[in-house]
C-alpha positions in Angstrom: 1.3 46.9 -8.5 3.8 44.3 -7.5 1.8 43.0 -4.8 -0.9 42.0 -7.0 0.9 40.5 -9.4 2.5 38.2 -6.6 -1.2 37.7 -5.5 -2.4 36.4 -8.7 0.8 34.2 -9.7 0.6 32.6 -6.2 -3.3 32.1 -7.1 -2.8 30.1 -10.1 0.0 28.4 -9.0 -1.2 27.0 -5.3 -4.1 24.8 -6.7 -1.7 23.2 -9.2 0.3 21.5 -6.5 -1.3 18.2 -5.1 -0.5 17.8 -1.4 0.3 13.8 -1.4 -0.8 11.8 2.1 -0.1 8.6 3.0 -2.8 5.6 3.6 -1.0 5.1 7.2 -3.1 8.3 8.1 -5.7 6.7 8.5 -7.9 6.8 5.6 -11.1 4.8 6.1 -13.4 3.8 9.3 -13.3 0.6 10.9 -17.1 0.2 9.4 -16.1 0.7 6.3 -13.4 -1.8 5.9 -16.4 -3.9 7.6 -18.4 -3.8 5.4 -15.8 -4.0 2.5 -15.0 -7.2 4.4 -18.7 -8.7 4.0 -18.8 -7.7 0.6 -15.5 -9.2 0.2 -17.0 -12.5 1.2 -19.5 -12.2 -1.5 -17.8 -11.1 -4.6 -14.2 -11.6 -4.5 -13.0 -14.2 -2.5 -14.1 -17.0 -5.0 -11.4 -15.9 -7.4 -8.9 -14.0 -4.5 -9.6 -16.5 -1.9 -11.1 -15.9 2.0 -7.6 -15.0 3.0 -6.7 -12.1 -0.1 -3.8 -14.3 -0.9 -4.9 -14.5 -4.6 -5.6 -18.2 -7.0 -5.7 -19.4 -10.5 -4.7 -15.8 -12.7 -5.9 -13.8 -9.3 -3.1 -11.3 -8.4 -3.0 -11.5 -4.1 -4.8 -8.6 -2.1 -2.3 -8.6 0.8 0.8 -9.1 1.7 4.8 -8.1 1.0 3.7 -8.9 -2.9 0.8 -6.5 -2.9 2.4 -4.1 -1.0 5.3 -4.1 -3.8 3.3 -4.1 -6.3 1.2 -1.0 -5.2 3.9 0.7 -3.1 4.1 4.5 -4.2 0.9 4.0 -6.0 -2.6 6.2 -5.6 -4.9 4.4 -3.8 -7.4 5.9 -6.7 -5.8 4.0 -8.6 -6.6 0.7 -7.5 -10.2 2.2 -6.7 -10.6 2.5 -10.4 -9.1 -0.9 -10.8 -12.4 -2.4 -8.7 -14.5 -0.2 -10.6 -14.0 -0.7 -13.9 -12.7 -4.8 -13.7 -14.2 -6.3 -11.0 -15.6 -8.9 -10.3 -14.7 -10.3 -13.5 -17.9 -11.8 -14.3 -19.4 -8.6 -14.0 -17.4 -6.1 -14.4 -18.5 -2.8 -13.7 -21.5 -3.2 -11.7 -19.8 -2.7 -8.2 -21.2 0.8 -7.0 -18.6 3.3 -5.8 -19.5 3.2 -2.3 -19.0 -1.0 -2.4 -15.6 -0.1 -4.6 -14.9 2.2 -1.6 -15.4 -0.3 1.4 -13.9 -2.7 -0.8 -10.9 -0.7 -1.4 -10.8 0.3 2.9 -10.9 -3.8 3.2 -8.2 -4.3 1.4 -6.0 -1.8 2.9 -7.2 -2.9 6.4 -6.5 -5.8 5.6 -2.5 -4.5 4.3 -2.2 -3.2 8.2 -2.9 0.6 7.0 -4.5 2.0 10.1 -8.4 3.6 10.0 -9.3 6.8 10.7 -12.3 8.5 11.6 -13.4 9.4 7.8 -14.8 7.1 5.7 -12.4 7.0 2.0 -14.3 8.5 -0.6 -16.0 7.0 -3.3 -14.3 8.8 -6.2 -11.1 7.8 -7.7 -10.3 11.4 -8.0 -10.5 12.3 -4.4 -8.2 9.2 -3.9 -5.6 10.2 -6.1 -3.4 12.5 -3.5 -3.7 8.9 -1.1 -0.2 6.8 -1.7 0.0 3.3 -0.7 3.3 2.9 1.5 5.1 -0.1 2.1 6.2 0.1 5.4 10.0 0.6 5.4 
């Protein structure tokens, strides 16, 4: 009798516990952050600039000031940021997979290595990613 009751606390206790990864594991394909990279061109860099270093009320995409900014952060959470603000003409109308490649841009872009698995296109999925300063 006590084995099962181990067996079913340790069942509803195990999925509770998010396993937290870094974004240095390589979270995104090199032809993802590609095409991020040519959508970049297109809708952000008018207000972010070619180089991601930000302009006029346009918080910079990389660099030691993004990197402090998001350091410890989910990298769902600034999926959802693209999703639901960007670009700011239009906000809202990126599809997830351009939020996505958008998102792997911008941390190629930070020096986080790719991977062999494209990031997922769901800020839930993204939530157990951190973004890490390097140290």
């Amino acid at each position: 009798m006590k084995r099962k009751t181990l067996v079913i606390c340790l069942f509803l206790v195990v999925p509770v516990v998010a396993l937290s990864r870094s974004a240095r594991e390589g979270v995104y394909t090199k032809q993802q952050a590609a095409r991020g990279q040519s959508l970049y061109g297109e809708e952000c860099s008018k207000c972010h600039s070619e180089n991601l270093s930000g302009g006029d009320g346009s918080p910079d995409l990389a660099g030691s000031e993004f990197l402090s900014r998001w350091n410890g952060k989910p990298v769902g959470t600034l999926f959802e940021l693209i999703h639901k603000t960007m670009p700011t003409d239009d906000p809202g109308n990126l599809s997830t997979r351009q939020c996505a490649d958008l998102t792997a841009f911008i941390l190629s872009s930070n020096g986080f290595p790719a991977g062999d698995k494209e990031l997922a296109n769901s800020a839930d999925a993204l939530n157990d990613i951190q973004i890490e300063a390097k140290q």
